[in-house]
C-alpha positions as CSV (number, residue, x, y, z in Angstrom):
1,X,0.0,0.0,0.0
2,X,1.3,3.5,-1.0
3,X,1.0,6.7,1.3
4,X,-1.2,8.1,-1.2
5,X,-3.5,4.9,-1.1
6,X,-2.9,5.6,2.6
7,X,-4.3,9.2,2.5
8,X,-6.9,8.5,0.1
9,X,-8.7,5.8,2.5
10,X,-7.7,7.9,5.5
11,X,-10.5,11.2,3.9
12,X,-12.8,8.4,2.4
13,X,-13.1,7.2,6.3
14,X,-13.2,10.4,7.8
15,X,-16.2,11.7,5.3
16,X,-17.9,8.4,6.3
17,X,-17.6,9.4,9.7
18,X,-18.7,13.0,9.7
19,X,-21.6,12.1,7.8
20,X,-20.6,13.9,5.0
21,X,-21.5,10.8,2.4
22,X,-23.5,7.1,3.3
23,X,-23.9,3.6,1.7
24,X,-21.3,3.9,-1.9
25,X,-21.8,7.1,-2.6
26,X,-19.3,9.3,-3.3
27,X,-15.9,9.4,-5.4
28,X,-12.6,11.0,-4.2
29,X,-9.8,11.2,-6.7
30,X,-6.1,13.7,-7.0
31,X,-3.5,13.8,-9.6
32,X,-0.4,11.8,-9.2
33,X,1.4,13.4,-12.4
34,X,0.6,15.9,-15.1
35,X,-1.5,13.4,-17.1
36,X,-2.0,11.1,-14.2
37,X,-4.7,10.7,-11.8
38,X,-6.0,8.5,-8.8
39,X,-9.5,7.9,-7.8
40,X,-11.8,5.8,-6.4
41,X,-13.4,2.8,-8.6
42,X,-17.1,2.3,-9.5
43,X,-19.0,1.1,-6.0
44,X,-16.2,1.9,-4.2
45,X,-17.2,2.5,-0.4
46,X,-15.8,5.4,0.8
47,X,-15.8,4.9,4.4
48,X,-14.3,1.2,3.9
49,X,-11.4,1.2,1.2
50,X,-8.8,-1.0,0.0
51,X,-5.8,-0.8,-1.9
52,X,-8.2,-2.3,-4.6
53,X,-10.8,0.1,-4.6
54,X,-8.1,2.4,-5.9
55,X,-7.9,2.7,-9.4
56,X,-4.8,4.8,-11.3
57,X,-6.3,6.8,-14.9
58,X,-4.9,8.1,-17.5
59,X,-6.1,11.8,-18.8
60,X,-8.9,10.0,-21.2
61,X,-10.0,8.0,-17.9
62,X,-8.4,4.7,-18.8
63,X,-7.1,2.4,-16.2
64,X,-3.9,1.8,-16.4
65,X,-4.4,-1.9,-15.0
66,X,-6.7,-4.2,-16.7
67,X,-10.3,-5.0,-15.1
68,X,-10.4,-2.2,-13.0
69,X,-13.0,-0.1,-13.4
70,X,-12.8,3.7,-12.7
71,X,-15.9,6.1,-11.0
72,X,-18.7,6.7,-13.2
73,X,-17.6,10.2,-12.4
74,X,-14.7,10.4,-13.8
75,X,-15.5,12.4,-16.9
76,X,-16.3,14.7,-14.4
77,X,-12.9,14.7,-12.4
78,X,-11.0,14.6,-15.7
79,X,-13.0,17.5,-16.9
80,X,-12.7,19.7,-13.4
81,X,-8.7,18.7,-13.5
82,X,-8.3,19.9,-17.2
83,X,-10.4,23.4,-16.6
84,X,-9.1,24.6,-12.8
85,X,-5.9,24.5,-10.9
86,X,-7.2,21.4,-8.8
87,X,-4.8,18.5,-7.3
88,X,-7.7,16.9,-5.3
89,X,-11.3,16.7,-5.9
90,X,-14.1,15.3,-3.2
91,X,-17.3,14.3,-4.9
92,X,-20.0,13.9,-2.1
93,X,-23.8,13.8,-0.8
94,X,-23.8,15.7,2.1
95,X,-27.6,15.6,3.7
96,X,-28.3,18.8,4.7
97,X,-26.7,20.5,1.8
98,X,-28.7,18.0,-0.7
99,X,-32.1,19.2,1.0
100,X,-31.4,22.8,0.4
101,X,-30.4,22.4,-2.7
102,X,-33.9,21.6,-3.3
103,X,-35.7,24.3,-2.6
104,X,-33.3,27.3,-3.1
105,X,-30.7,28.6,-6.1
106,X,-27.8,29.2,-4.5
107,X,-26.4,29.3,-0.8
108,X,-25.5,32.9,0.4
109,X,-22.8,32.4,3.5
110,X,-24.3,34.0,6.6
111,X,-21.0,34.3,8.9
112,X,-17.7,36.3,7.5
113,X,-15.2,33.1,8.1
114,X,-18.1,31.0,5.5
115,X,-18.2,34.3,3.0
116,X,-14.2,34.3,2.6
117,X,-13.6,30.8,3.0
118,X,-16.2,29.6,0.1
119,X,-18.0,32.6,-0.7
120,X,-21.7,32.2,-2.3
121,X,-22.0,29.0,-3.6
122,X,-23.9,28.0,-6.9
123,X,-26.6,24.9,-6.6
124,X,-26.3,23.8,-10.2
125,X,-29.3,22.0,-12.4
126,X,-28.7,18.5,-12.2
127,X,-31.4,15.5,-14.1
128,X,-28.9,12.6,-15.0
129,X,-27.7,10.2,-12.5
130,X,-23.9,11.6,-13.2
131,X,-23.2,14.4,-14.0
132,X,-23.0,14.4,-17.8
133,X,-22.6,18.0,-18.7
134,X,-20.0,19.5,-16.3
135,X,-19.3,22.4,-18.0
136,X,-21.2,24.7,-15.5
137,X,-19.7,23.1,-12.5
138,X,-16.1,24.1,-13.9
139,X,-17.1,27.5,-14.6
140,X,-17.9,27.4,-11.1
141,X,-14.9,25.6,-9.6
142,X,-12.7,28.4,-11.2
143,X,-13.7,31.1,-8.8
144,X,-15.5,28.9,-6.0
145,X,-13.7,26.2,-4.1
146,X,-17.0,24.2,-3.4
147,X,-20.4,23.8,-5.9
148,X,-24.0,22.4,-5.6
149,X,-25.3,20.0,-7.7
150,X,-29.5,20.4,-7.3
151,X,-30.3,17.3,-5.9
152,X,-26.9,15.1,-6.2
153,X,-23.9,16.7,-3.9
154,X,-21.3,18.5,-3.7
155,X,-18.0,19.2,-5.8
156,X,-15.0,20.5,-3.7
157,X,-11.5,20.8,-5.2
158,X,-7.7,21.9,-3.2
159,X,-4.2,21.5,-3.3
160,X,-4.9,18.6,-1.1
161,X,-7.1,15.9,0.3
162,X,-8.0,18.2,3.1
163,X,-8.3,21.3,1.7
164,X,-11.2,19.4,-0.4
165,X,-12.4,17.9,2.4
166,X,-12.5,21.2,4.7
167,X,-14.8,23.2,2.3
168,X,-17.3,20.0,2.2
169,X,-17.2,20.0,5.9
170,X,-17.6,23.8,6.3
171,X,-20.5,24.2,3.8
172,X,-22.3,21.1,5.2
173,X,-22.7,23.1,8.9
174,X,-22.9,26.4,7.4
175,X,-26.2,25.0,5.9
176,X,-27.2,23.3,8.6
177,X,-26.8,27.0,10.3
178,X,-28.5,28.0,8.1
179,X,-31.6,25.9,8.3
180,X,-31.7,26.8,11.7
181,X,-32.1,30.6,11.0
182,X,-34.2,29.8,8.4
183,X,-36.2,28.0,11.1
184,X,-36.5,31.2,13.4
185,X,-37.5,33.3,11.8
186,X,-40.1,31.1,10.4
187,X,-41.2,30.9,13.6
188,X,-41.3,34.5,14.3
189,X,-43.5,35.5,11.2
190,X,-46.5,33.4,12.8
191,X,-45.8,35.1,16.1
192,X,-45.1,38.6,15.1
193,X,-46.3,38.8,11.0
194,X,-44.4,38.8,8.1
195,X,-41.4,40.9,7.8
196,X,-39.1,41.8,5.0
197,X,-35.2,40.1,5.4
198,X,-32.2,42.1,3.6
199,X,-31.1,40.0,0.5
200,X,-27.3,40.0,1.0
201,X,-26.6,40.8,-1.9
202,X,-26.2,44.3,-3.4
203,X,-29.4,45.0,-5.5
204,X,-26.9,46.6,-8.6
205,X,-27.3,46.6,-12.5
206,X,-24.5,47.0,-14.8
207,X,-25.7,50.0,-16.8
208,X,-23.7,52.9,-18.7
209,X,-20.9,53.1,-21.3
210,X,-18.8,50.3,-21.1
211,X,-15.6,50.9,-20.0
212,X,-11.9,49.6,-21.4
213,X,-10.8,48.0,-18.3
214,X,-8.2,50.0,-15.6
215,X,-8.6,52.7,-18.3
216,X,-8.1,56.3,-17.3
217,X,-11.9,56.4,-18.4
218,X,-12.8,53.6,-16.3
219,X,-11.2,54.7,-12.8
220,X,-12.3,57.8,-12.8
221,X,-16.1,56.6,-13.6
222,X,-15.4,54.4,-10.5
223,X,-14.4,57.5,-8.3
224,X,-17.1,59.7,-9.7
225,X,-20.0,57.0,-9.1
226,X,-18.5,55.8,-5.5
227,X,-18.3,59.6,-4.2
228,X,-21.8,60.0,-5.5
229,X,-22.9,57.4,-3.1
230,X,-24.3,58.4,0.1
231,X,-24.2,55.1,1.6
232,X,-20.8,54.8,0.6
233,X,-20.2,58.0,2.3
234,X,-21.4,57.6,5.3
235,X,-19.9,53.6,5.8
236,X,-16.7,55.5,5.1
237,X,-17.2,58.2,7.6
238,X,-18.2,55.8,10.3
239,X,-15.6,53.4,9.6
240,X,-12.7,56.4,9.3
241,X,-12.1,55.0,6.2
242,X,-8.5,57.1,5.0
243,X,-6.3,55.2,3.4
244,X,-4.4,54.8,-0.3
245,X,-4.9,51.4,-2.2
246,X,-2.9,50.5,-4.8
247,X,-4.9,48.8,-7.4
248,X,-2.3,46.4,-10.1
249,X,-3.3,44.6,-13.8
250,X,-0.5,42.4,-14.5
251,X,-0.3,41.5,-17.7
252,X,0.0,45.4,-18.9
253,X,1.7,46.5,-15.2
254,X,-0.9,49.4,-14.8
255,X,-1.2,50.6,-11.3
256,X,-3.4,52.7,-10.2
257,X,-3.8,54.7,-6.5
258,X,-6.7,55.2,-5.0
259,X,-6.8,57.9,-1.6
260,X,-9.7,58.0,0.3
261,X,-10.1,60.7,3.5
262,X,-12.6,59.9,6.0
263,X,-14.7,58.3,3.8
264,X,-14.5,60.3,0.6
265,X,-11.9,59.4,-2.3
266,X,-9.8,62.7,-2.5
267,X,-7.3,61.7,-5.6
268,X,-6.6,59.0,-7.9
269,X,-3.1,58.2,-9.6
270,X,-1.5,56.7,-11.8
271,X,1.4,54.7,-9.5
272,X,2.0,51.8,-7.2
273,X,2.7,53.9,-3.5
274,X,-0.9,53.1,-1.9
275,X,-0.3,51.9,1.8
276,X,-2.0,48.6,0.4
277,X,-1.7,46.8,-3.0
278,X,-3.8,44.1,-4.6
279,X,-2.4,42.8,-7.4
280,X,-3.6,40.5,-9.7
281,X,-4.6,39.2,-13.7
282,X,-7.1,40.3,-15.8
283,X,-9.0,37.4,-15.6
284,X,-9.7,37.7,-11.7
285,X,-10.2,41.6,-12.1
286,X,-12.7,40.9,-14.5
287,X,-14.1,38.4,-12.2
288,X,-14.2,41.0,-9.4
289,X,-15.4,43.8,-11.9
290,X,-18.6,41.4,-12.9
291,X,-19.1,40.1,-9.5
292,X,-18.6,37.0,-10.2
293,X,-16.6,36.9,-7.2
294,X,-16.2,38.4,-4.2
295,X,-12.6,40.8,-4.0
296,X,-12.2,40.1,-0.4
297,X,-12.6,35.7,-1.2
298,X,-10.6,36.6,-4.6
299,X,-7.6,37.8,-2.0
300,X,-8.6,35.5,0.8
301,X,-8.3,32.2,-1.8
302,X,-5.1,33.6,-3.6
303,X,-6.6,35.0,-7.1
304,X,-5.4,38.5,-6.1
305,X,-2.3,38.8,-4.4
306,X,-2.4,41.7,-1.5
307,X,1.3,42.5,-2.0
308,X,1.3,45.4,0.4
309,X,-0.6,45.8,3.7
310,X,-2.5,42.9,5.9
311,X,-5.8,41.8,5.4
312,X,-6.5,41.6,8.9
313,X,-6.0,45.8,8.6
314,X,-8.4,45.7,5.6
315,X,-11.0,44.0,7.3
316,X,-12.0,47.6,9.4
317,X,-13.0,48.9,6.5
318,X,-15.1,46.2,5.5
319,X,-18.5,47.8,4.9
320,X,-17.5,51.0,2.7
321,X,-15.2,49.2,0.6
322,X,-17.7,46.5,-0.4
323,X,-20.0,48.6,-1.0
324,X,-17.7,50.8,-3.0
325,X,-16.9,47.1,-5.0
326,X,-20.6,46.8,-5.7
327,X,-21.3,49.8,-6.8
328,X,-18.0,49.7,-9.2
329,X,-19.7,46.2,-10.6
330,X,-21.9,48.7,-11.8
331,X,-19.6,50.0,-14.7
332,X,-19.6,47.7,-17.5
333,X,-15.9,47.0,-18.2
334,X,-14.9,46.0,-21.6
């Protein structure tokens, strides 16, 4: 037995245990080499593995020993490998996250560690016994580190067994939190009447002229619209929000710095001397810019680098700059 047959068996057992997947559900896999893969073969238990229930692929999903027989998932695997940065994949039906899924879109964190550890999590359409189309969970996996499939489980990818296994575990109690709000206040519209809960989620439109992106065009629109904003404003002024933040695009080194004084942006310029610094590549600023994800789980997961400053500091600021980054997803960038 290898370590990695070791470590593979060790997370199968441990998702048994936490409940996380029952009966042969369930398929776990990570990549060995570049074009090589490991993962768990069709009615494989996961809480009860053996070496043989181990089965090594190639990138089209071919055994490389005769008569074993990989997951029925791995088209799947093979498809999440060749489309993210993934080394380990867990495949999973976690209870409480498959009931949700049933009766709701998408999960919306409720505490900060779940909002910049997985960040809002897509429940996907799902009508086939495996998932035959898994081009939507990719897209997904590329700025999330978990998914939802509607009905079927989850999808959770890392550099590692238990970073994989982590996100499961974290979204499976955050729903379960969640439930139990979900609960309460259930409970207090028959005793008080119905009453109106705050989305979440900023309520914004793209809308306007469009933007080249980290143009001269496009950050001052950005400055103009959040100054404009009383909200904005008056987050910033509660917050004392005065700081510079340096705002990088790789691929064309383009810097720009943004001040803001007790809550108002005072001057913008072109340079990298801002007390903090995000840097990162067009694809994740366009990301960010579109709201496909959040900036602060973008720097929290590693898609933009904060190369100057601590995030810890950041955090103060919290509600003006979000809303700041919602109102800039307003600006259609080209």
């Amino acid at each position: 037995m290898t370590a990695l047959d070791r470590e593979m068996i060790h997370w199968g057992k441990l998702l048994f245990e936490r409940r996380l997947i029952s009966g042969w559900g369930g398929n776990l896999s990570c990549r060995v080499r570049k074009k090589e893969f490991l993962i768990t073969g069709q009615h494989a238990p996961l809480g009860f593995l053996t070496s043989k229930d181990l089965v090594r692929i190639n990138h089209e999903g071919k055994p490389t020993r005769e008569k074993q027989r990989a997951s029925s998932e791995t088209p799947l695997h093979l498809a999440v490998y060749k489309g993210t940065d993934a080394q380990a994949i867990v495949h999973v039906h976690p209870p409480m996250v498959l009931a949700f899924s049933l009766t709701h879109e998408s999960f919306v964190p409720v505490s900060f560690e779940e909002k910049y550890t997985i960040g809002e999590v897509a429940i996907i359409p799902q009508e086939t016994p495996t998932v035959t189309k898994p081009e939507q969970v990719v897209e997904e996996l590329k700025y999330h580190p978990v998914v939802i499939i509607k009905g079927h489980g989850t999808v959770a990818i890392g550099k590692n067994f238990q970073d994989a296994f982590l996100f499961t575990d974290l979204l499976e109690e955050a729903v379960r939190c969640q439930f139990f709000k979900e609960g309460a206040s259930a409970t207090r519209a028959v005793e008080t009447g119905p009453e109106r809960a705050p989305n979440g989620k900023a309520a914004f439109l793209a809308e306007g002229k469009p933007y080249a992106l980290f143009s001269q065009e496009h950050m001052t629109e950005l400055v103009e619209r959040a100054n404009h904003d009383s909200v904005f404003r008056q987050h910033g002024s509660e917050t004392s929000l005065s700081t510079s933040l340096t705002l990088h695009l790789e691929e064309t080194d383009i810097s720009w710095t943004v001040k803001f004084v007790a809550g108002e942006i005072t001057e913008l310029n072109q340079g990298t001397n801002g007390e903090f610094m995000i840097s990162g590549k067009e694809e994740w600023w366009r990301a960010v810019f579109s709201n496909r994800i959040d900036p602060f789980l973008a720097t929290q997961q590693g898609k933009l680098n904060l190369k100057r400053g601590e995030l810890a500091q950041l955090s103060r600021w919290y509600k003006p700059f979000q809303r700041a980054f919602s109102i800039w997803q307003t600006i259609p960038a080209q």
